[in-house]
C-alpha positions as CSV (number, residue, x, y, z in Angstrom):
1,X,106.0,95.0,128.8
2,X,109.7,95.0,130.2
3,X,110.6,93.7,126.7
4,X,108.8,96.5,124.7
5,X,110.5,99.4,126.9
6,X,113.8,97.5,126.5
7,X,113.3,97.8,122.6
8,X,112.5,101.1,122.8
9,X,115.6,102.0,124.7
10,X,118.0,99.9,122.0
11,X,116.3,102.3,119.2
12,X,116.6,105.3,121.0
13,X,119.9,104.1,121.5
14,X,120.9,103.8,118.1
15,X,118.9,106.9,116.7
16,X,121.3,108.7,119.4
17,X,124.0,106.7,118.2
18,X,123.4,107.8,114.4
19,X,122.6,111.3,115.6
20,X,126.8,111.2,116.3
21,X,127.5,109.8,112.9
22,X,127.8,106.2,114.2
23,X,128.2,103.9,110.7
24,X,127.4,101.1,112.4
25,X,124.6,102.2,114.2
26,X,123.2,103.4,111.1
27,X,123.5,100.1,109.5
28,X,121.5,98.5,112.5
29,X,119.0,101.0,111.7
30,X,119.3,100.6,108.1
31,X,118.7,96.7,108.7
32,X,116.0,97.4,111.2
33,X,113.8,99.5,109.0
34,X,114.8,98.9,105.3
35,X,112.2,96.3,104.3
36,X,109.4,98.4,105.4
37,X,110.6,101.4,103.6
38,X,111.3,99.9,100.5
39,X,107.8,98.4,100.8
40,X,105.8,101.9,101.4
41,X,108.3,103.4,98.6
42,X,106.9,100.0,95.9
43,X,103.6,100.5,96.4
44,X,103.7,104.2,95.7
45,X,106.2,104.3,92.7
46,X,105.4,100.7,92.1
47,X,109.0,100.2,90.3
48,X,111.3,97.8,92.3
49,X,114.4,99.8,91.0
50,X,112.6,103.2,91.6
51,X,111.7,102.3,94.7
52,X,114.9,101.1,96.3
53,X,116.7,104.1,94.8
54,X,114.1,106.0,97.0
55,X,114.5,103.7,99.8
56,X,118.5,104.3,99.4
57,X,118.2,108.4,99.3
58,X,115.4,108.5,102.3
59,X,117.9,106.7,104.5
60,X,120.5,109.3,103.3
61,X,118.3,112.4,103.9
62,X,117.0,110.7,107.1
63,X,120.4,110.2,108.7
64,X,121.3,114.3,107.7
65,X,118.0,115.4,109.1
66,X,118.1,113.3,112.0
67,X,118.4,116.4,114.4
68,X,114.7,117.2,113.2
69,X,113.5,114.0,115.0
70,X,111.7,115.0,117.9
71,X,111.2,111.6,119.1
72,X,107.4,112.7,119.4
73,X,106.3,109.6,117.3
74,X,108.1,106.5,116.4
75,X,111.4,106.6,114.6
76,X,109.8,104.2,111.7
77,X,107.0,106.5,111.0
78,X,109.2,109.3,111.2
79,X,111.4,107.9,108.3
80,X,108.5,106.7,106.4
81,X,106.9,109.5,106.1
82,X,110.4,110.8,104.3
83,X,110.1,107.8,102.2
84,X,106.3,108.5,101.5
85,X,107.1,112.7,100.4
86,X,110.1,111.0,98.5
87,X,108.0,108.3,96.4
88,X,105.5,111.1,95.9
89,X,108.2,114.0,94.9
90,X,109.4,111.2,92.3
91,X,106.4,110.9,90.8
92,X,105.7,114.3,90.4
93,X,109.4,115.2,89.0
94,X,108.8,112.1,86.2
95,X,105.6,114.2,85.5
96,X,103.7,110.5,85.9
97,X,101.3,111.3,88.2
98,X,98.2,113.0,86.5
99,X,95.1,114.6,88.2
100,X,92.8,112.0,90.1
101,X,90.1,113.6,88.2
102,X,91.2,113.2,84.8
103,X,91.8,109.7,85.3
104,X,88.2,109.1,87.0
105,X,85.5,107.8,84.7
106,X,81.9,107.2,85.5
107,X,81.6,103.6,87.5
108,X,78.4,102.3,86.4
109,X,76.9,100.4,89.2
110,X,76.4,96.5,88.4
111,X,75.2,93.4,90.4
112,X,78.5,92.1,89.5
113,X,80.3,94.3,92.2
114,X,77.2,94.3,94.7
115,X,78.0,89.8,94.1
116,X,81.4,90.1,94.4
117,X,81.0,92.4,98.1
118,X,78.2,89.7,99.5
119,X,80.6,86.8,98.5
120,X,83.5,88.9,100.7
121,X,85.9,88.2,97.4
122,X,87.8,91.4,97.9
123,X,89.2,90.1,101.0
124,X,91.4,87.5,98.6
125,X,94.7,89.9,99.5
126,X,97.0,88.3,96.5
127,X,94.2,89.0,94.1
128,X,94.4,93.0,96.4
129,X,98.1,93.0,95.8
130,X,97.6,92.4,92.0
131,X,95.0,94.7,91.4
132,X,96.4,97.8,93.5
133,X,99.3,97.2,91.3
134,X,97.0,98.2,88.3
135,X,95.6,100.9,89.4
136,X,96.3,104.5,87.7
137,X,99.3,106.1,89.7
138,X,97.1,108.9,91.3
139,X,94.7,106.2,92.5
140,X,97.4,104.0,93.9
141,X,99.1,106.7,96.0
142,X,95.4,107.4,98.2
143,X,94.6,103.3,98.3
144,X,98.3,103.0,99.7
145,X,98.9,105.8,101.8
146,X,95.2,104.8,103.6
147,X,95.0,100.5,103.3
148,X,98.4,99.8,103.5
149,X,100.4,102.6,105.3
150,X,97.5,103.1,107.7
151,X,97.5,107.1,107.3
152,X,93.5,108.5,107.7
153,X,92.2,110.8,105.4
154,X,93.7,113.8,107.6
155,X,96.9,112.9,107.2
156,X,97.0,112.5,103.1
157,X,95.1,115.3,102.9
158,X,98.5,117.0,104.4
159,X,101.0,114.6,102.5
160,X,99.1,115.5,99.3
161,X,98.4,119.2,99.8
162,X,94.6,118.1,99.2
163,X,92.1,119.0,100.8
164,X,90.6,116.5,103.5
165,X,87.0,116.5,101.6
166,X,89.3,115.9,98.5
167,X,90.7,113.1,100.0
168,X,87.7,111.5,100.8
169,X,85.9,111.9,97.3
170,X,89.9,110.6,95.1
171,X,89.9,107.9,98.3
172,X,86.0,106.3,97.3
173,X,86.7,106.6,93.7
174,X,89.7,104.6,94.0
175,X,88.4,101.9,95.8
176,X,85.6,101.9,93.3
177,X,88.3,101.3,90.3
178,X,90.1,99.1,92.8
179,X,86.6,97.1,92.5
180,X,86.1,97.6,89.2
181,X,89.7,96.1,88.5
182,X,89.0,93.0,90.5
183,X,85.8,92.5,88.8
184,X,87.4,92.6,85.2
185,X,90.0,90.0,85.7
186,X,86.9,87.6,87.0
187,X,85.5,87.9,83.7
C-alpha cells in the first residue's frame, strides 16, 4: 500500500513538475505513459505511422493543457482520453470513418457462430487482435473504446456524441461482425 501511495506522489510530482515546463519531467512522463497511448491511438486509427503521429501531438496538447488536469482521475486516463478524441478527430478529418449504419449488414444467424461461442474460440486473443484489425473503422472505434480501453457504454456515448442507446445497438452489431470475421477466416 506504502508503495502505491509513493507512486502516486512521484506522478503527481512530475505532472507538477511539467505543469512548470520541466523537459525532463516531461520526458519521464513521456516514457511513463507512451506505450499505452500509442496503443489506444493503433487500435483506433489502426496505422502505426498515424497513430504515433497522434501519440506525438497528444503529448504536445497534453503538456499545454496541463492546467485543465484537475487531478480528479488518473493522469493516464486523463491523457488518453486526449489521445482517444485525437484518433477519433483524425478519422473524421481523413473523412474515413462512415456511419455505423451504412456499414451494418444483416448477420444471418448460423450454428457456425452458436459452435464457435460453446467451444469458447473467441477467447483465442491473437486470433481477437487479428480480427478487430479487420473490422470497418466505425466498428473498430466502439469494440476498442469498450474491450480494450475499458470505457462503458456511458462514456462512448459522450466521446462519440452518440446517444447511449446508440451505443449499445453500433456496440452488439460490432461484436456480431467481430464474430462473423472470426468465423470466415475458420472457413
Amino acid at each position: 500500500m506504502k508503495l502505491e501511495t509513493a507512486e502516486k506522489i512521484k506522478h503527481a510530482d512530475l505532472v507538477e513538475a511539467c505543469r512548470l515546463n520541466d523537459r525532463k519531467a516531461q520526458e519521464k512522463i513521456y516514457n511513463l505513459y507512451s506505450h499505452a497511448m500509442f496503443n489506444a491511438s493503433l487500435r483506433i486509427v489502426n496505422n502505426t505511422a498515424e497513430a504515433e503521429d497522434i501519440m506525438q501531438e497528444s503529448f504536445i496538447e497534453g503538456f499545454e493543457k496541463l492546467g485543465t488536469f484537475r487531478a480528479e482521475g488518473s493522469f493516464g486516463g486523463w491523457l488518453k482520453r486526449i489521445v482517444i478524441n485525437n484518433s477519433i478527430n483524425y478519422l473524421r478529418k481523413k473523412k474515413q470513418a462512415t456511419s455505423i449504419d451504412e456499414e451494418f449488414k444483416e448477420i444471418p444467424d448460423n450454428t457456425e457462430e452458436e459452435k464457435l461461442y460453446s467451444e469458447n474460440l473467441f477467447c483465442r486473443l491473437v486470433e481477437v487482435k487479428n480480427a478487430i484489425k479487420r473490422l470497418p473503422e466505425s466498428f473498430r472505434i466502439i469494440i476498442s473504446l469498450h474491450l480494450l480501453e475499458g470505457y462503458d457504454h456511458e462514456e462512448i456515448s459522450e466521446i462519440l456524441n452518440i446517444s447511449y442507446g446508440n451505443v449499445r445497438t453500433k456496440y452488439s452489431r460490432a461484436k456480431q461482425k467481430l464474430l462473423q470475421i472470426i468465423i470466415k477466416t475458420r472457413e
